[in-house]
N, C-alpha and C positions, 0 to 999 in steps of 0.2 A: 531535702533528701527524698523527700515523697514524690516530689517533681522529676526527681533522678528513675527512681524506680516506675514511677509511670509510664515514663522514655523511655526504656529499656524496654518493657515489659509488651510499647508499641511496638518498637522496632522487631521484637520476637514474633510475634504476631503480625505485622504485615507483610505481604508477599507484595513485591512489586511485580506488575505485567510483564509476559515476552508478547512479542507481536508475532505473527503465523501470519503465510501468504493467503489470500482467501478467496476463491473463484470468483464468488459473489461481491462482497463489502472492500473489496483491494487486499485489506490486512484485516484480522479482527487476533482477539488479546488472552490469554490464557494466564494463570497464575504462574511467574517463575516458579515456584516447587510445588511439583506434581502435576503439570499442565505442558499439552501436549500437543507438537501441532503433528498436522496431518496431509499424507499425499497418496490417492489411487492412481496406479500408472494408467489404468487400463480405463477409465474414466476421464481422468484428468483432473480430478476434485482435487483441489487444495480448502483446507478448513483446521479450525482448531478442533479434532477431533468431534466434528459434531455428532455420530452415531457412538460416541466412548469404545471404539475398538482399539486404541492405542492404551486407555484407562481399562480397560478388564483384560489384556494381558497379563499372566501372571508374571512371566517372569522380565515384566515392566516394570512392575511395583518395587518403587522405591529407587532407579535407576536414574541417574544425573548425567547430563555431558552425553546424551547417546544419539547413535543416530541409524537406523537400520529397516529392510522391507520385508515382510513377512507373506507367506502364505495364506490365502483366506478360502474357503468352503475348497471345492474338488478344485481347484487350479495345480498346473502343475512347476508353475512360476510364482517368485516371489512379487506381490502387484501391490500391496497396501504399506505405506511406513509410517513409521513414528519418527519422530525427534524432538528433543528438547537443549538441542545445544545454538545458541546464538541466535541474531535474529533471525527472520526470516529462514527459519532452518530447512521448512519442507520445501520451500524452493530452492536456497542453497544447495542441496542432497542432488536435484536434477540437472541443475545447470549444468555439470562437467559432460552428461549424457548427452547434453543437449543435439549432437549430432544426430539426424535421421529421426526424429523425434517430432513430428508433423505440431505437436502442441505448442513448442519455444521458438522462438529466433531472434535472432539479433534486434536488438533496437536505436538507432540510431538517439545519441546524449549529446543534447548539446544547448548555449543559450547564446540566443541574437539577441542585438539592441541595436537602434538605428546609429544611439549616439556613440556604441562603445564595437570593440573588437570581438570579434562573435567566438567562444568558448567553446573548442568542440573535447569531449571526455571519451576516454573508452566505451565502447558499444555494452549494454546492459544485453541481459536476454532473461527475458520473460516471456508468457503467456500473450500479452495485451502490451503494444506500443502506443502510445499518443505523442499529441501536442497541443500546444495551448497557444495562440497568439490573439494581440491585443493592440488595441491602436487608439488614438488619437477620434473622436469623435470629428472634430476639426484642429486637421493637421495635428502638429506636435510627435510622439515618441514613440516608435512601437518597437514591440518586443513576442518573441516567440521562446520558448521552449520545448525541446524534445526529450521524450526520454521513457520510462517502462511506469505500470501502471502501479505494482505493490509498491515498489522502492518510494517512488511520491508521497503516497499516501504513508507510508511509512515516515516518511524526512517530515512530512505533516505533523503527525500528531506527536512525536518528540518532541521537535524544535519547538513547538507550540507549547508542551509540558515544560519544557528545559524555558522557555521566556514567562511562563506566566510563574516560575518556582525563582529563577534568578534575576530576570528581568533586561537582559543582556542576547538575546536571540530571537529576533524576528525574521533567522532566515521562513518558516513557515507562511510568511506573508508569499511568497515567491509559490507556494506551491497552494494555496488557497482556493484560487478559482479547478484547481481541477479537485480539490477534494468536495467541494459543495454542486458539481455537477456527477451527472447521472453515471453508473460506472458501466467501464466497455461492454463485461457480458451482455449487459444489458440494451445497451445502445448495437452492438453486431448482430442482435438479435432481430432487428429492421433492415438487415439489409442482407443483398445476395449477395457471392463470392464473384467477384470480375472474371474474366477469362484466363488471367492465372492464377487463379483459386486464391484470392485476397480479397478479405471484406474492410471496408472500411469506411466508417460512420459520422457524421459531424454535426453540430449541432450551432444553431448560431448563438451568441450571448449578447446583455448590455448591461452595464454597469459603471459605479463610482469608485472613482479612487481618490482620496482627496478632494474631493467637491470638482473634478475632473469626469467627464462622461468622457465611458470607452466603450468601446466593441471589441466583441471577442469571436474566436472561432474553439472550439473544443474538438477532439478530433480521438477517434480510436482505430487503430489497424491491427489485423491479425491474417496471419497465412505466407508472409515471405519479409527475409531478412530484409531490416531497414525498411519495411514500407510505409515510417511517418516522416521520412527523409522531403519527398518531393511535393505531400499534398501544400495546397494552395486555398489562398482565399475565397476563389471560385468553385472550390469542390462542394457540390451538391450538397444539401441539410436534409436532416429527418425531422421528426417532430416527435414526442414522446409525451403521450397526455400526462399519466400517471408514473412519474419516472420514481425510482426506488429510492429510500430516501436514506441521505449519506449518514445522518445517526444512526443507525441501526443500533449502535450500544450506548446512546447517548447518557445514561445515568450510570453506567458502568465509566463511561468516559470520565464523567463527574466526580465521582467518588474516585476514580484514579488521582486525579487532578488535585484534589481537596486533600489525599490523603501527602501528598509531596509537598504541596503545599506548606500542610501544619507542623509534620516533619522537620521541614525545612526551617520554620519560625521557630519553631523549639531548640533547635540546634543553635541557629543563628544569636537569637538572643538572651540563653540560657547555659550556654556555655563558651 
């Protein structure tokens, strides 16, 4: 009985995470109630509300399911919003705008395999397009993937939560090497816009997969529809001494993780 009310008394008390699109870190994580993500039009900032202007709205307080842009100091347009409905909501909100919007464009979705039929998905649109390909140090398999920068890092760190809580989902292995590499803003940051106003960055990698050395390409583009469509194994690298590092919430990540976790054990073999 006391084990009963304990459980309960957790469940009332934990808030699980929504995930917010986030210029910086791909995604970062706010409290489902009362947690709020955030988008300046006129910026292009996506964040979980990191200055709390979505949180000292008064007549935010308390609101569920919402999603709307407000006016801030003397503008005579609505340029800052909130939202707390679904994931990814502050980017959600922009996508249908996405026309004439120099910030978003299409990104080409898709995954190669040398050995299998190449998967191509509906076009994404985000901020930051990448790709990620990988090969065979000698000879053997290679493989690329296309597709948008939050959505990734997003399918990351669930699938990751959802297999380390059930034990049945390692899609997140598939999306691995571009969460632990540096993120676009960052990497476009080194590099000029081409002659059609399109930057894009690439970095080289090495690594094990199974006691298997591979090489990799990591790749970010921004400034015109589908332009991680065509780059190539030859496309120029930067280098990045100090690249920004993909935990940023690492102990927040932890205690998410921990908390689903025990949850989950309590459920499972307690009732």
């Amino acid at each position: 009985m006391k084990l009963l009310i304990f459980v309960c008394i957790l469940n009332i008390y934990y808030v699980s995470p929504r995930f917010c699109s986030d210029s910086e870190k791909g995604v970062c994580e706010v409290e489902d109630l009362g947690g709020w993500c955030y988008h300046n039009i006129t910026s292009n900032e996506y964040n979980c509300d990191k200055y709390n202007f979505c949180q000292n709205k008064e007549n935010l307080k308390g609101r569920t399911n919402f999603g709307g842009c407000y006016k801030s100091g003397n503008s005579e347009e609505s340029t800052e919003c909130c939202c707390n409905k679904g994931e990814l909501c502050n980017l959600a909100m922009m996508v249908p705008q996405h026309e004439g919007n120099d910030d978003l464009q299409k990104c080409y979705f898709a995954k190669e395999r040398s050995d299998e039929e190449t998967i191509v998905y509906k076009e994404c649109i985000e901020p930051y397009c990448l790709l990620f390909m990988e090969n065979d140090m000698i000879g053997g398999s290679s493989r690329v993937f296309y597709g948008c920068e939050s959505k990734s890092i997003y399918k990351y760190k669930t699938s990751k939560i959802d297999d380390e809580i059930n034990g049945n989902n390692s899609q997140w292995k598939e999306f691995e090497n571009i969460y632990i590499n540096p993120r676009c803003s960052e990497m476009l940051n080194h590099v000029e816009a081409n002659e059609n106003g399109t930057k894009i960055a690439c970095i080289d990698t090495k690594f094990m997969d199974n006691d298997i050395e591979k090489k990799g390409k990591y790749c970010c583009c921004k400034g015109s529809d589908f332009c991680n469509e065509n780059i190539s194994w030859s496309h120029p690298t930067i280098f990045l001494p100090n690249p920004i590092s993909t935990e940023n919430s690492s102990f927040k990540n932890f205690a998410t993780t921990i908390s689903f976790i025990f949850i989950a054990f309590i459920q499972k073999y307690f009732f």
